[in-house]
C-alpha positions in Angstrom: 142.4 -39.7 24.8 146.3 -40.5 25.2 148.3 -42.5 28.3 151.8 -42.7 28.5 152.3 -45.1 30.2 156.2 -45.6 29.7 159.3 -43.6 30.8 161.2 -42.8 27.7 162.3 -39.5 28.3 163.7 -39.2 25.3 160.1 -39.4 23.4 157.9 -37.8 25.6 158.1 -34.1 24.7 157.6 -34.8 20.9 154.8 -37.4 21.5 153.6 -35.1 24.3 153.9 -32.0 22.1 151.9 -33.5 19.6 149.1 -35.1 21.5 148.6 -31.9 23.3 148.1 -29.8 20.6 145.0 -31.9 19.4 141.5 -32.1 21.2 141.7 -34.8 22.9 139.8 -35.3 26.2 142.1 -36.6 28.5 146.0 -36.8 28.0 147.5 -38.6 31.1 151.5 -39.6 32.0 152.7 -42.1 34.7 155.9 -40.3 36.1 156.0 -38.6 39.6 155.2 -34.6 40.4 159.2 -34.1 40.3 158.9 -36.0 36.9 156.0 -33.6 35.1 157.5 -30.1 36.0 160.9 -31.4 34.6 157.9 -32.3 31.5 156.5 -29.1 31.8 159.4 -27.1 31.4 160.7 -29.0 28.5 157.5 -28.7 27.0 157.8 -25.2 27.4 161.2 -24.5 26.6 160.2 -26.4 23.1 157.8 -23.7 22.5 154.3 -25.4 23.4 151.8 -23.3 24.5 151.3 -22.7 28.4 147.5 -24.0 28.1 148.6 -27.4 26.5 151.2 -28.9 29.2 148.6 -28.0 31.6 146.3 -30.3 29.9 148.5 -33.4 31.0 147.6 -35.0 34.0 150.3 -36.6 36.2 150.6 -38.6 38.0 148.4 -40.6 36.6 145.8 -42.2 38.7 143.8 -42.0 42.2 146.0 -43.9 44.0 149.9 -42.1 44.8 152.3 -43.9 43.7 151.0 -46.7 42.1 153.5 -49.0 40.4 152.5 -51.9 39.2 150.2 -52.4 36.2 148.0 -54.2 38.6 147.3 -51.7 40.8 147.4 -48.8 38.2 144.7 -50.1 35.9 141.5 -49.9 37.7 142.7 -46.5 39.3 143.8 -44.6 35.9 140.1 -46.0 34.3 138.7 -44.7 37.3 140.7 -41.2 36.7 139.7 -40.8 32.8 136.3 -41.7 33.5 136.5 -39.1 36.1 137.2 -37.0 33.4 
């Protein structure tokens, strides 16, 4: 399982790249739709597989739009449980 829970664009497609080339379970990422096809399509532009950016759920959570680490806990749990 791996959450990115931080908005450093600069990291994400090589932490992203790496995590979802392995098996895990459940790879998730705060960031908005608008935010994850930009991710996509630097994930795929870098040569990752079409299957593994697919893997990536965002945004992250049951609740739209959630902000605050308050109300983001309980829903992401809820989502990786899910899972």
């Amino acid at each position: 399982m791996a959450i990115f829970l931080f908005h450093d664009h600069g990291w994400d497609p090589l932490l992203m790249e790496r995590v979802a080339s392995q098996p895990a379970y459940f790879i998730g990422a705060l960031g908005s739709c608008r935010t994850h096809a930009a991710r996509f399509d630097t994930l795929r532009s870098r040569g990752v597989r079409q299957e593994a950016p697919e893997r990536i759920v965002s945004p992250l959570g049951l609740i739209p739009s959630a902000r605050d680490p308050a109300t983001l806990a309980l829903p992401a749990l809820s989502q990786i449980v899910d899972a």
